[in-house]
C-alpha positions as CSV (number, residue, x, y, z in Angstrom):
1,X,111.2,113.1,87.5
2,X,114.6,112.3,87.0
3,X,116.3,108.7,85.5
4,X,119.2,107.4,87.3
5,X,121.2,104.8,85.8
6,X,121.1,101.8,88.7
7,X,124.9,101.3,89.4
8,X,126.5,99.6,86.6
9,X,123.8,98.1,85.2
10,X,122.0,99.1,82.1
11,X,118.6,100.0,84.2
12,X,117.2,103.3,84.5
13,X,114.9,103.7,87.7
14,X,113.1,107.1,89.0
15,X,115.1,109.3,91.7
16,X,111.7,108.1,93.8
17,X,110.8,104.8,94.5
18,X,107.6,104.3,96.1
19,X,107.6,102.1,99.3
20,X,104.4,99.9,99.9
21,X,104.8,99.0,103.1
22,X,101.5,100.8,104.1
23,X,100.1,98.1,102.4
24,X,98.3,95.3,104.2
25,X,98.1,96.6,107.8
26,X,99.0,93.3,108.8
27,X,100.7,92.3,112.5
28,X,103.1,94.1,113.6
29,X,103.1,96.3,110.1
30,X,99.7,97.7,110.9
31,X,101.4,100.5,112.8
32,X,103.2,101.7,109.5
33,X,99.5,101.7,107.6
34,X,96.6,99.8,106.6
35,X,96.2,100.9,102.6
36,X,94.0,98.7,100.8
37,X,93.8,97.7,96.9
38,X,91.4,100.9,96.0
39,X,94.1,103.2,98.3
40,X,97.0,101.4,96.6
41,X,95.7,102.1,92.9
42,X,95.2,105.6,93.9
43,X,99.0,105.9,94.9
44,X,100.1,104.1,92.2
45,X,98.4,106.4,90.1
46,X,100.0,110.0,91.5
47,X,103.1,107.7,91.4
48,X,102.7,106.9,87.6
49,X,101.9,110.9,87.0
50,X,104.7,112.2,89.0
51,X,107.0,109.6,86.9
52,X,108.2,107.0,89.2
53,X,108.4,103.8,87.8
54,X,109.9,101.6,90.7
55,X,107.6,100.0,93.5
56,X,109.2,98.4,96.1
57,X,108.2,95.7,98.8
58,X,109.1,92.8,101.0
59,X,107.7,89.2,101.5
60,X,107.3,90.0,105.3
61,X,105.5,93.2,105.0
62,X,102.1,92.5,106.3
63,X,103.2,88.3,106.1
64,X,103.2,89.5,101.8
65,X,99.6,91.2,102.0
66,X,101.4,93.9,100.7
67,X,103.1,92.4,97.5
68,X,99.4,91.0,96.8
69,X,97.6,94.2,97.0
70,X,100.7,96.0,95.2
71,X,100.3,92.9,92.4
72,X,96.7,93.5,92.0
73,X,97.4,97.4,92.0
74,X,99.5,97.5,89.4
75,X,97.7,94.9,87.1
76,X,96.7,96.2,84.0
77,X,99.0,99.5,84.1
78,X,101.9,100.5,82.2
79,X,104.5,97.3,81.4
80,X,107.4,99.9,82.5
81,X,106.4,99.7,86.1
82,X,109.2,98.0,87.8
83,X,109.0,95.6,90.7
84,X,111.4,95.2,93.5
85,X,111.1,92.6,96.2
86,X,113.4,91.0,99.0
87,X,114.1,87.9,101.1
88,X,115.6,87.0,103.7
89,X,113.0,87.2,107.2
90,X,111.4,84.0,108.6
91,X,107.9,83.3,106.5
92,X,107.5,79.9,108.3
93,X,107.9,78.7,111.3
94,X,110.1,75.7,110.2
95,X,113.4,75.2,110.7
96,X,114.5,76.6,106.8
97,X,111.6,79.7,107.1
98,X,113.8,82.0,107.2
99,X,117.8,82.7,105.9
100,X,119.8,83.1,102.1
101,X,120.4,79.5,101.9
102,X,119.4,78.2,98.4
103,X,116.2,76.8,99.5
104,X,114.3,79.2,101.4
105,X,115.4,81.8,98.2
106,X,113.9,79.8,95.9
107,X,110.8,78.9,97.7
108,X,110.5,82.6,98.6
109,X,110.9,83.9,95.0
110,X,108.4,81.7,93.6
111,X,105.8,82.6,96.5
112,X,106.8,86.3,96.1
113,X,105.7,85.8,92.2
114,X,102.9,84.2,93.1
115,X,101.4,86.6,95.5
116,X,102.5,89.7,93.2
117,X,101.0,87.8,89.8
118,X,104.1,88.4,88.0
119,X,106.4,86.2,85.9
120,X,109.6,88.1,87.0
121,X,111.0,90.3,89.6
122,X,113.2,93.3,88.3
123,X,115.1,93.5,91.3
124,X,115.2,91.2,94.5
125,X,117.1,92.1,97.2
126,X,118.5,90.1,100.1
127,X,116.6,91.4,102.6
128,X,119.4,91.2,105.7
129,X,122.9,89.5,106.4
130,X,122.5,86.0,106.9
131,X,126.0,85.1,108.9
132,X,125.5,80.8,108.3
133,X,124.6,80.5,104.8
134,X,127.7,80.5,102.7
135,X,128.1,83.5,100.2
136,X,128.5,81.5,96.7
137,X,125.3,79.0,98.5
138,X,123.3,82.4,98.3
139,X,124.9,83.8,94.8
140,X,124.0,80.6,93.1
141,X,120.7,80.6,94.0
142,X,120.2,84.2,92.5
143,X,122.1,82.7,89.7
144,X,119.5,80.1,89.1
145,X,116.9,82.2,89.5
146,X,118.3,84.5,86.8
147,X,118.8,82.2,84.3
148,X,115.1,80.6,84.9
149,X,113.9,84.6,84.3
150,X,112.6,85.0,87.5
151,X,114.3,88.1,88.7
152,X,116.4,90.1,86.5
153,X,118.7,91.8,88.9
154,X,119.6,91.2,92.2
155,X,120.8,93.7,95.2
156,X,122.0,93.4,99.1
157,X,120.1,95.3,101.8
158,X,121.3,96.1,105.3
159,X,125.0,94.6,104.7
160,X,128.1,96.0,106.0
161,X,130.8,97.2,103.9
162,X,132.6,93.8,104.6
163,X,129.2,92.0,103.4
164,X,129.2,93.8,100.0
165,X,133.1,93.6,99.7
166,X,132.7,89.7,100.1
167,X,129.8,88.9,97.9
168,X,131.5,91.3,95.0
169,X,134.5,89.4,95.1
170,X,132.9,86.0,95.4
171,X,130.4,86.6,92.2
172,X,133.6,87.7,90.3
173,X,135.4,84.7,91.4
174,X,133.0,82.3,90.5
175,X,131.4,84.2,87.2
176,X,128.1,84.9,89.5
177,X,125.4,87.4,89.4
178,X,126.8,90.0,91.3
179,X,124.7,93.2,93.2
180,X,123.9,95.4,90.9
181,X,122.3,97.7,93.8
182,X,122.0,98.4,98.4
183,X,119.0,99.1,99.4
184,X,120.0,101.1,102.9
185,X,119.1,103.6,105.3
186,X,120.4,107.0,104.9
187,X,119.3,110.4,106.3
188,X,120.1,113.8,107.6
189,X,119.6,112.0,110.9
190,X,121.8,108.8,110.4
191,X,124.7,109.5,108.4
192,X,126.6,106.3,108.9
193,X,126.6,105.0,105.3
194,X,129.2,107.6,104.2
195,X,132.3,106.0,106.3
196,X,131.9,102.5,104.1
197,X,128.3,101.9,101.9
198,X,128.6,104.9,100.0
199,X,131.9,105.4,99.2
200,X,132.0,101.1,98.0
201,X,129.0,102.4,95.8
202,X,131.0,105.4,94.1
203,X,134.3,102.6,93.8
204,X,132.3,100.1,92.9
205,X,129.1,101.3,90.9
206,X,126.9,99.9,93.0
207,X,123.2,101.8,93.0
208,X,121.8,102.9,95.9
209,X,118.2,103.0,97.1
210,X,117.6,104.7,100.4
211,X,114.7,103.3,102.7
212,X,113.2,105.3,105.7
213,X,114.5,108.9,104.2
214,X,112.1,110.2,106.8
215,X,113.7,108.3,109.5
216,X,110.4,107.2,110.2
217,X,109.0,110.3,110.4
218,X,111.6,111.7,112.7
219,X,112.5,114.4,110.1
220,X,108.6,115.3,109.1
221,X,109.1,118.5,110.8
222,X,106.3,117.9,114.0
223,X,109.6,117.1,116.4
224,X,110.7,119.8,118.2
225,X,112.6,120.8,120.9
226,X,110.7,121.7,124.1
227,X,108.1,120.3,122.6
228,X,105.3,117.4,123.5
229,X,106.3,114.3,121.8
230,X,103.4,112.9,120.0
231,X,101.0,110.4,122.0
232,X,102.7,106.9,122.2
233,X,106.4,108.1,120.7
234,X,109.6,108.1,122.8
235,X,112.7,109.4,121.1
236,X,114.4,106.6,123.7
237,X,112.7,103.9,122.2
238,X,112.9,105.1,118.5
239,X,114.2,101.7,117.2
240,X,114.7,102.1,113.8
241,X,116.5,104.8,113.6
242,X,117.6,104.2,116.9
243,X,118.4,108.0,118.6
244,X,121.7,108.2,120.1
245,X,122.1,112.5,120.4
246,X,118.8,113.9,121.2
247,X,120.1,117.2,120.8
248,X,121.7,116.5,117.8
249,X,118.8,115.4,116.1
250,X,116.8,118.4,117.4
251,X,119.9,120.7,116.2
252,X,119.1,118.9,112.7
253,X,115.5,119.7,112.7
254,X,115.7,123.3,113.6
255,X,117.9,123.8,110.4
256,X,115.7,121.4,108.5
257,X,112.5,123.5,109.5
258,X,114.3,126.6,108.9
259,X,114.8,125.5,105.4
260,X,111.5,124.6,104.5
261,X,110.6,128.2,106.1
262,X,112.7,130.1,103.7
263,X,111.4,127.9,100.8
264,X,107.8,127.8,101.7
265,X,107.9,123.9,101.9
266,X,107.4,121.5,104.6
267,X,110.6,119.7,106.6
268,X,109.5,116.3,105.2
269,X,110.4,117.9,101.3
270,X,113.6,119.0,102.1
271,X,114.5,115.9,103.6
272,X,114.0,114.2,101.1
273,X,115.5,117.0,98.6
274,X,118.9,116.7,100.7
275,X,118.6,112.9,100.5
276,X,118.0,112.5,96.6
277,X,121.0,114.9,95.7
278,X,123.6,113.3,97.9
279,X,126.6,111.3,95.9
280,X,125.7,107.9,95.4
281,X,122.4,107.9,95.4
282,X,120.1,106.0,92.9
283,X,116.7,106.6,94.6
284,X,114.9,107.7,97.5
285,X,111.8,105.1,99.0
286,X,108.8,106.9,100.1
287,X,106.1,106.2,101.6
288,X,102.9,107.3,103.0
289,X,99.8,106.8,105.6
290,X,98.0,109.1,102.8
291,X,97.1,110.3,99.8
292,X,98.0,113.9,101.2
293,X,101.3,112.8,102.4
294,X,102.3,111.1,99.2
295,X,101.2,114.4,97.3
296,X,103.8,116.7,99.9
297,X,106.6,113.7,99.0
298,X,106.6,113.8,95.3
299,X,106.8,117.5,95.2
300,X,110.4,117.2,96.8
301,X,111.1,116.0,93.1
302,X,111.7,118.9,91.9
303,X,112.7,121.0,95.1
304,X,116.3,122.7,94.7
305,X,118.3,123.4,98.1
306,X,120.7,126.2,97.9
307,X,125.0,125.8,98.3
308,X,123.9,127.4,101.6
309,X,120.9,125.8,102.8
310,X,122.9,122.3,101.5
311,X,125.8,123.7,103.6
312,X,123.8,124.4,106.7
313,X,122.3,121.1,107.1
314,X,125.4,119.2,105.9
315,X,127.2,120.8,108.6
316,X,124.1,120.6,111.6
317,X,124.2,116.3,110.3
318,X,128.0,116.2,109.9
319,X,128.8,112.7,111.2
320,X,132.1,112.2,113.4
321,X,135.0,110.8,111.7
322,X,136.1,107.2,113.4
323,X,139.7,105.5,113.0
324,X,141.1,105.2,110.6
325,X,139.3,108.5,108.8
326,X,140.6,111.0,110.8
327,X,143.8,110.1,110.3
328,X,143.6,109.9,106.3
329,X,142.1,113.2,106.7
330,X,145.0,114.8,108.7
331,X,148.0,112.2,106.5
332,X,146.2,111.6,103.0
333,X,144.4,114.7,101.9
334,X,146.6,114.7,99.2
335,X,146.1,111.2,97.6
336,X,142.7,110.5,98.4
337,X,140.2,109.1,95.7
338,X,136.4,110.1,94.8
339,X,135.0,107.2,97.1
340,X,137.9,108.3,99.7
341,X,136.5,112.3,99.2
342,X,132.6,110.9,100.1
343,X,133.2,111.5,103.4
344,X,136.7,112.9,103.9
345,X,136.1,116.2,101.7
346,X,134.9,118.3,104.3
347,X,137.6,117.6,107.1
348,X,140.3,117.9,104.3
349,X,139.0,121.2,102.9
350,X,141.1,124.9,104.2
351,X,138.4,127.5,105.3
């Protein structure tokens, strides 16, 4: 297992993560899994084996069943585990349930550590944008909870570039912890990040953690073209990802399966190989119904693509450049910097 250094802080966090939102099988989450506290322990355990020592979850997955059974999980095992959590979602049905504003953070943080049996998160997240609360309202309160050793770093999920941009410069301005870390989606499937996440995260040093690499199990390899779809899934309906280019994806996954083909793996491995490799990245969440599953995951750990195989599925994923990029890549090839290169390098390159 590899060590990444998590952006520009001094943290060093496994190239795998290991997602618990399996966990519970509460609501509306009982569709992603149902594991229990015996289940959990067992996938904590290949997860400890295999090296990872970052879990993360949510205080709306399964209404926070799931950080309880991942606190209860992890009790007793190695101090090095590290915890990540987020806020954000409604909790309650009052009128402050749900938002960044200082006191629904702070309320959720202490229920978070509560439920998960903990003194202190390592890293809690903003779960989503939250367009009302002002931006130094929301860094203060991660402020306060740093100093009162409650979390030790915090991180942004789901922003826009904008979103990141604004709470950098307003934590600089106002000598505020600042995101150390995104946690974003990212895949073969849904290349978006590269235009502005990932190249802010290269500028920036901003870590990068990478939920739904499967794109919920859109690149597992068991979608084909001409195909049945599986019993109750419409590509049309997808939702998160949501599928815009049927036959793009389906171009995606012939290469992807062709891949695993020639290196005797299956699609879901190099996946997540092509995912953990990319620039940027910090770590790749994953997740499993299974035991089985989770086995087939970790083994993408220490899968190696080739410059061709990389190249074929760069190229069947390639994401269209939008205004302004195509016109740096036809007028600034020739000043462009490392963040700039992220996503211009291939339409600046001569065959």
């Amino acid at each position: 297992m590899q060590y990444r250094q998590l952006g520009r802080s001094g943290l060093l966090v496994s190239a795998f993560t290991l997602g618990t939102m399996t966990f519970g099988g509460k609501g509306t989450f009982a569709k992603t899994g149902n594991t229990d506290v015996k289940g959990a322990s067992r996938q904590i355990d290949q997860c400890l084996d295999a090296g990872i020592n970052m879990f993360d979850t949510a205080d709306i997955y399964s209404s926070g069943e799931s950080e309880i059974i991942l606190g209860q999980a992890l009790k007793g095992r190695t101090k090095e585990a590290l915890v990540t959590t987020k806020a954000r979602f409604r909790t309650n049905d009052g009128p402050n349930g749900e938002g960044s504003s200082r006191y629904h953070l702070i309320a959720a943080c202490e229920a978070s550590l509560k439920r998960l049996g903990r003194d202190h998160i390592d890293l809690y997240y903003l779960h989503e944008w939250d367009g009302i609360t002002p931006l130094d309202e929301t860094l203060e309160a991660l402020d306060t909870l740093t100093k009162a050793g409650k979390i030790r770093y915090a991180g942004v999920s789901n922003f826009s570039g904008w979103h990141l941009m604004k709470a950098l410069s307003i934590a600089e301005q106002n000598r505020l912890i600042a995101p150390v870390a995104q946690q974003i989606h990212y895949t073969l499937q849904a290349r978006e990040a590269e235009y502005e996440l990932l190249p802010i995260a290269v500028d920036k040093s901003i870590g990068v953690q990478v939920w739904s690499p499967l794109a919920g199990g859109l690149l597992s390899g068991k979608y084909r073209r001409n195909k049945p779809m599986p019993e109750g899934r419409q590509l049309e309906n997808w939702g998160e990802p949501p599928v815009h280019d049927k036959e793009k994806l389906f171009d995606i996954l012939e290469v992807l399966v062709a891949v695993g083909e020639e290196l005797g793996v299956s699609a879901a491995q190099v996946a997540l190989a092509w995912t953990m490799h990319r620039p940027a990245i910090t770590s790749v969440v994953i997740g499993a119904r299974t035991d089985e599953q989770l086995a087939d995951n970790l083994k993408a750990a220490s899968l190696t693509l080739s410059e061709d195989q990389i190249k074929r599925l760069d190229e069947a994923s390639k994401p269209p450049l939008l205004y302004p990029y195509w016109h740096q890549a036809s007028t600034a090839a020739a000043r462009l910097s490392p963040a700039d290169r992220l996503l211009l390098a291939p339409f600046t390159e001569k065959p």
